[in-house]
N, C-alpha and C positions, 0 to 999 in steps of 0.2 A: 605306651604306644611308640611305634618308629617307623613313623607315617616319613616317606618322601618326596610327600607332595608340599608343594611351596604353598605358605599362607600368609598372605598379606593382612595388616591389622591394621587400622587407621581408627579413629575417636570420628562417631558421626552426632554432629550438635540435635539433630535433629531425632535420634534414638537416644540419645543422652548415655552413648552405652560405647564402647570398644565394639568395632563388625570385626570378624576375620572370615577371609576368605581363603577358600580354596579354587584357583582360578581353571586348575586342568579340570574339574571334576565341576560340571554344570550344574549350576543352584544350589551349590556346596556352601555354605557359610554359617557362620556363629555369634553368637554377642556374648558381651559379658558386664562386668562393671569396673572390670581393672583387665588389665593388657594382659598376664595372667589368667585371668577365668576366660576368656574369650578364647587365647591358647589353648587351654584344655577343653573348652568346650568345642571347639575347632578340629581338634583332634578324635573327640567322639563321637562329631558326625561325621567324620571324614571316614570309620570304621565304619560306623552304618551305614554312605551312601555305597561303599564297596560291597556288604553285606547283601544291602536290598539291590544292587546289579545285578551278584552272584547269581542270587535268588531269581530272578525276572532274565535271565541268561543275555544279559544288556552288556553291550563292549565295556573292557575296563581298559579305561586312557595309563600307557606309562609314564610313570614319573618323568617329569623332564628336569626336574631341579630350577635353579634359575632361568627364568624365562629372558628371551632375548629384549624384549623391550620393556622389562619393567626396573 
């Protein structure tokens, strides 16, 4: 995949798990068990949430790359 959407990945103690998120694409996110799988799984839903827009004829947000405040 050659998603250009930014994904943030942080370790959350409380899901015991890597979150990644995709912050342009609303309720975009993934977990995993290594910073790695959270990656790819971040990545396959980040193909899906585009998918199911397509699909529901819902605005698709452009890539912005690096966001200004993070």
């Amino acid at each position: 995949m050659n998603s250009k959407y930014e994904i943030i990945i942080y370790w959350s103690e409380e899901d015991s798990a890597f979150i990644a998120e995709a912050p342009e694409l609303p309720g975009c996110m993934a977990d995993g068990q290594t910073y790695q799988e959270s990656l790819a799984n971040a990545e396959r839903i980040i193909q899906e949430w585009l998918e199911t827009a397509k699909e529901l004829g819902r605005p698709i947000p452009r890539p912005k790359g690096r966001l200004l405040y993070a």
